[in-house]
C-alpha positions as CSV (number, residue, x, y, z in Angstrom):
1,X,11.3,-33.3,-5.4
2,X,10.9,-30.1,-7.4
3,X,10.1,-27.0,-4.9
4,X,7.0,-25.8,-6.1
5,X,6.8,-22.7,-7.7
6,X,5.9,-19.3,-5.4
7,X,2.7,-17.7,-6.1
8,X,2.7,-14.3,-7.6
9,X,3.1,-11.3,-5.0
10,X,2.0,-7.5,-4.7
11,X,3.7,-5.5,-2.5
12,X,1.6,-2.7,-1.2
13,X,2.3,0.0,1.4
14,X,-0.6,1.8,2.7
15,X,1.4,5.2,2.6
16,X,1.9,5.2,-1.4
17,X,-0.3,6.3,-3.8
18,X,1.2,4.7,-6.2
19,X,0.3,1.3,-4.4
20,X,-3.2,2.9,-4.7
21,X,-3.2,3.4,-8.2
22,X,-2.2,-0.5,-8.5
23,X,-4.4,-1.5,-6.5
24,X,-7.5,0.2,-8.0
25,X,-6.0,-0.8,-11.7
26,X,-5.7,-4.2,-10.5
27,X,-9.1,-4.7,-9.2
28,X,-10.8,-2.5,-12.3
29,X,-8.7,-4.3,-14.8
30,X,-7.2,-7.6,-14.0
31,X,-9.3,-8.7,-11.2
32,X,-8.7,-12.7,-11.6
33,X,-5.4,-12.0,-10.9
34,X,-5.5,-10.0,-8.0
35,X,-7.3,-12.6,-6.6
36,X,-4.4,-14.6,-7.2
37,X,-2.0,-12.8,-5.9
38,X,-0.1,-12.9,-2.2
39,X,-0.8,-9.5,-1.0
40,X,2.1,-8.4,1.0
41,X,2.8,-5.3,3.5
42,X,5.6,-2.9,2.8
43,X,6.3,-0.5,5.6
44,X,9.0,1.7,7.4
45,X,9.6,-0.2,10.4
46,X,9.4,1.5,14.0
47,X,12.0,1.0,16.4
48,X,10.3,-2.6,18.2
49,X,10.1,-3.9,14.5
50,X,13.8,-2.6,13.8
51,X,14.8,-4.8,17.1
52,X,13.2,-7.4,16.1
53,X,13.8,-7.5,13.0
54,X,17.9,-6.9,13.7
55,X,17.5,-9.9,15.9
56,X,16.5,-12.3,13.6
57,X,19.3,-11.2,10.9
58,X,17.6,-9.2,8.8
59,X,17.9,-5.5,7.6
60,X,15.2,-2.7,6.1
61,X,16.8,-1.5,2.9
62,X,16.4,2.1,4.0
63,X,17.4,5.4,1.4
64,X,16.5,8.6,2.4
65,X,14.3,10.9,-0.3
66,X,15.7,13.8,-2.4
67,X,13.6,17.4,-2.0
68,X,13.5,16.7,-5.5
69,X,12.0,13.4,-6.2
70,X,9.3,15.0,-3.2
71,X,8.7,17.5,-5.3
72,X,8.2,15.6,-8.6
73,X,5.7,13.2,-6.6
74,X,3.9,15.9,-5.4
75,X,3.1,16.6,-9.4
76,X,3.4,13.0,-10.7
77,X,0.5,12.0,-8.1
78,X,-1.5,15.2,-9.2
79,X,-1.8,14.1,-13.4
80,X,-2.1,10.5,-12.2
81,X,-5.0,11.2,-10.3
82,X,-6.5,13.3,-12.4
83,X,-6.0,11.3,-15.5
84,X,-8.3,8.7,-13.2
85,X,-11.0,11.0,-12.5
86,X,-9.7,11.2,-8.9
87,X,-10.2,14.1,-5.9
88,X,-7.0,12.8,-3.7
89,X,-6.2,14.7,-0.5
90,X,-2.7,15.0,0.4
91,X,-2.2,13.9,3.9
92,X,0.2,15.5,6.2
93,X,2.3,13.0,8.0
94,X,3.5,14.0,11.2
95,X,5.7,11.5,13.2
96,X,4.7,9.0,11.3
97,X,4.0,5.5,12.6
98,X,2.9,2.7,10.2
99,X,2.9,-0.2,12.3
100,X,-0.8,0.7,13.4
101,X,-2.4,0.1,10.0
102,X,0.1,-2.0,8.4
103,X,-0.3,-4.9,11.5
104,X,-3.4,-4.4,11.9
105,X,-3.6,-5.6,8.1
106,X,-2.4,-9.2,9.3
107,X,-5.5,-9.6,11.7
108,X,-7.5,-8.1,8.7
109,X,-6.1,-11.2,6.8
110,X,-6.8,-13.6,9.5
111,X,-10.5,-13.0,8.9
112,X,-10.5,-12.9,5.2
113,X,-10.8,-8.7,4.7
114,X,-7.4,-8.4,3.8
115,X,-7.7,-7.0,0.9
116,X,-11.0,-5.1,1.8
117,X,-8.5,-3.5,4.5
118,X,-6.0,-2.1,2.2
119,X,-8.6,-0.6,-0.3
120,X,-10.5,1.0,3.2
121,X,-7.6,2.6,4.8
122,X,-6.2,3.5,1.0
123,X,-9.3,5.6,0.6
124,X,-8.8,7.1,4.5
125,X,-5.7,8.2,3.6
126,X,-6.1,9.5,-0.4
127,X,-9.6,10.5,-0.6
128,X,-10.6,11.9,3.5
129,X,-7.8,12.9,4.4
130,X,-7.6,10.5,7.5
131,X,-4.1,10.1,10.1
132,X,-3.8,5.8,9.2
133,X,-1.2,6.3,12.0
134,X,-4.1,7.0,14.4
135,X,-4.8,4.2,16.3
136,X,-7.8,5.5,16.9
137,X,-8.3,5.7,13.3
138,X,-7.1,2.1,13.3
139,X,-10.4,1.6,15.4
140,X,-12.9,3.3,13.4
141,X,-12.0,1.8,9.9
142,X,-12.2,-2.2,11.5
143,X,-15.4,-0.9,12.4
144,X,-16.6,0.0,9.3
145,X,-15.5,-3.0,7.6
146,X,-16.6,-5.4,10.2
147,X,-13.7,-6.6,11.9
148,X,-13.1,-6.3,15.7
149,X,-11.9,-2.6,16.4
150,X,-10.3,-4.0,19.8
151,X,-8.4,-7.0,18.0
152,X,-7.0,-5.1,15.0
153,X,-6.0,-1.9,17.2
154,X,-4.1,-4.2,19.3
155,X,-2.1,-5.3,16.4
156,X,1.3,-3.6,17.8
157,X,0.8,-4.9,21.1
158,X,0.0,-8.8,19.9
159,X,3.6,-10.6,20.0
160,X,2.0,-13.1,17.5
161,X,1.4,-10.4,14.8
162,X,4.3,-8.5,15.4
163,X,6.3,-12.1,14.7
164,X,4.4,-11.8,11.1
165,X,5.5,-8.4,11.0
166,X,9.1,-9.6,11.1
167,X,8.7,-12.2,8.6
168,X,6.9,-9.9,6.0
169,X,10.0,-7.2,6.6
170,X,12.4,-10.5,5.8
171,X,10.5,-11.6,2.9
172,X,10.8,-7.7,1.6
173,X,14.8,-7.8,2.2
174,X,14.4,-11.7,0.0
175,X,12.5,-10.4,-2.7
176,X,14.9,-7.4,-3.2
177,X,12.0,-4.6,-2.7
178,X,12.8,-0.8,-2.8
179,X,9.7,0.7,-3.6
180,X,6.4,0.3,-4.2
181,X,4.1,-1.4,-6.2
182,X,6.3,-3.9,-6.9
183,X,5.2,-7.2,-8.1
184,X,7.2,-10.7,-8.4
185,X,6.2,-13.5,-10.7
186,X,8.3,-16.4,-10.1
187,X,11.9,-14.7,-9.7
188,X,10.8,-12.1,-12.0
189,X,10.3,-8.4,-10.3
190,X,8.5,-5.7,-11.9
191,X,8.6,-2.3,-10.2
192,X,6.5,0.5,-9.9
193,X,2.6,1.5,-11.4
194,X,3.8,1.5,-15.0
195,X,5.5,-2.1,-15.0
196,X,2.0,-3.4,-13.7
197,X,0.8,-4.1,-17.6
198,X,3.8,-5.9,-18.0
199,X,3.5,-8.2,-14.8
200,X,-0.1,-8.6,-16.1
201,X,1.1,-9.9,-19.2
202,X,3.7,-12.6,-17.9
203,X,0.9,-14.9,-17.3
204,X,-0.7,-16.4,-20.1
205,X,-4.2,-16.1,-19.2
206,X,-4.0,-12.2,-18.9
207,X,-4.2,-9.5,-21.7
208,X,-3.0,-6.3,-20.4
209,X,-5.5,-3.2,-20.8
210,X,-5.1,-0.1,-21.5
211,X,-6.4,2.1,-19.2
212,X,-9.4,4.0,-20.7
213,X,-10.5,7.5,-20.8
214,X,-13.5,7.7,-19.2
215,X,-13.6,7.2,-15.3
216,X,-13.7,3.2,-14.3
217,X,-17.0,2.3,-12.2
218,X,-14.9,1.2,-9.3
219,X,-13.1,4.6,-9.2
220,X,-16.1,6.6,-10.0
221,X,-17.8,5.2,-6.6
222,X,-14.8,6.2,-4.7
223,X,-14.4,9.9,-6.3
224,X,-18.0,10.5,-6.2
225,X,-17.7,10.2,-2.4
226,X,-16.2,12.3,-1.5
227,X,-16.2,16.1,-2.7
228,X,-13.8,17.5,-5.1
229,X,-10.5,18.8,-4.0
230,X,-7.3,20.1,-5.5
231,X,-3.9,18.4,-4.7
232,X,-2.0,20.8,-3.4
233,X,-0.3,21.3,0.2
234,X,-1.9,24.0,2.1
235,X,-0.7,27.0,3.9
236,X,1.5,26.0,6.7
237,X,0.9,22.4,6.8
238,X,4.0,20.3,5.3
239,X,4.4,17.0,4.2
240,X,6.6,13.9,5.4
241,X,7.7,11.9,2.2
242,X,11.2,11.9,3.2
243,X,10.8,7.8,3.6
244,X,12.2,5.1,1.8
245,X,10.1,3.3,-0.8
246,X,7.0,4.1,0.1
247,X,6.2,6.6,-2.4
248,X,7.5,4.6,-5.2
């Protein structure tokens, strides 16, 4: 008997704006699809998630960021978010730690708010400015979307969600991911926010868009929350993008 064929896949990581980008293209523009898709977590791992994933034979396909390509983000982010009608805040990541909101994504899923979990935090991040390594910030975005702030805090403590952790880090190392977006139709892979039309377009059903002048409703409602600011990095705070991937 034939294998059946894998359903289409986004791979998002709650640290990118570029995954942001997609995401808000995909829900403005090709929404049928996204609906379609298998939304799948892209994250550095921390050292329990290393372990485990070591243990069951698998390996994070880690490369270290140039000063440069930080620097070109930095600006690349600024006319993309602009051209989008956008106020973004950069964050400032110290110590990082993603398992928090990228686990706590998995007990999002469990109740159906998956995808209402990765716009929520995206916004956190992008548009207030918000520490998604916090668990405490963990806490007060379930909240506002309704799930249990106990039970999707306690994602990096829950040995049953940090098993699906590990699996999600294998299926990154099967599906040859280096960055993000990156979306897979079939065995096809299609990386980064400007191959997205093309993904689009490998199914027959979908007409890739151009993406118009004016500011999409969808984006406007999220700008218009929040007040204005300039990218820029401010006096004495710096920025961690020195991680693999996750910016693109």
């Amino acid at each position: 008997m034939a294998r059946a064929p894998k359903p289409p896949r986004f791979y998002f990581s709650l640290r990118s704006p570029y995954s942001w980008f997609a995401l808000l293209e995909l829900r403005e523009h090709h929404p049928e699809l996204a609906a379609r898709l298998q939304w799948r977590p892209f994250w550095e791992p921390d050292a329990t998630s290393a372990r485990l994933l070591g243990e069951a034979g698998g390996e994070f396909p880690y490369t270290p960021m140039s000063r440069a390509k930080q620097f070109y983000i930095l600006r690349d982010v600024r006319r993309l978010s602009a051209e989008r009608g956008l106020a973004v805040t950069w964050p400032v990541d110290k110590d990082p730690w993603w398992e928090p909101a990228h686990l706590a994504w998995f007990v999002a899923e469990r109740h159906g708010k998956g995808v209402e979990w990765v716009e929520r935090v995206s916004r956190a991040r992008w548009q207030e400015g918000r520490d998604i390594c916090s668990p405490a910030t963990v806490r007060d975005l379930a909240e506002s979307i309704g799930l249990d702030p106990d039970e999707t805090a306690g994602a990096v403590t829950d040995p049953e969600i940090r098993a699906l952790g590990v699996k999600a880090l294998q299926d990154i190392q099967r599906d040859g991911v280096f960055g993000v977006p990156y979306f897979v139709n079939g065995s096809e892979p299609y990386w980064g926010l400007d191959r997205l039309a093309d993904f689009a377009a490998s199914f027959p059903q979908e007409v890739p868009q151009e993406v118009p002048a004016e500011v999409p409703d969808s984006a406007a409602a999220l700008a218009g929350a929040f007040e204005e600011r300039e990218l820029a990095l401010v006096g004495g705070r710096t920025t961690d993008m020195s991680h693999a991937g996750g910016c693109g």
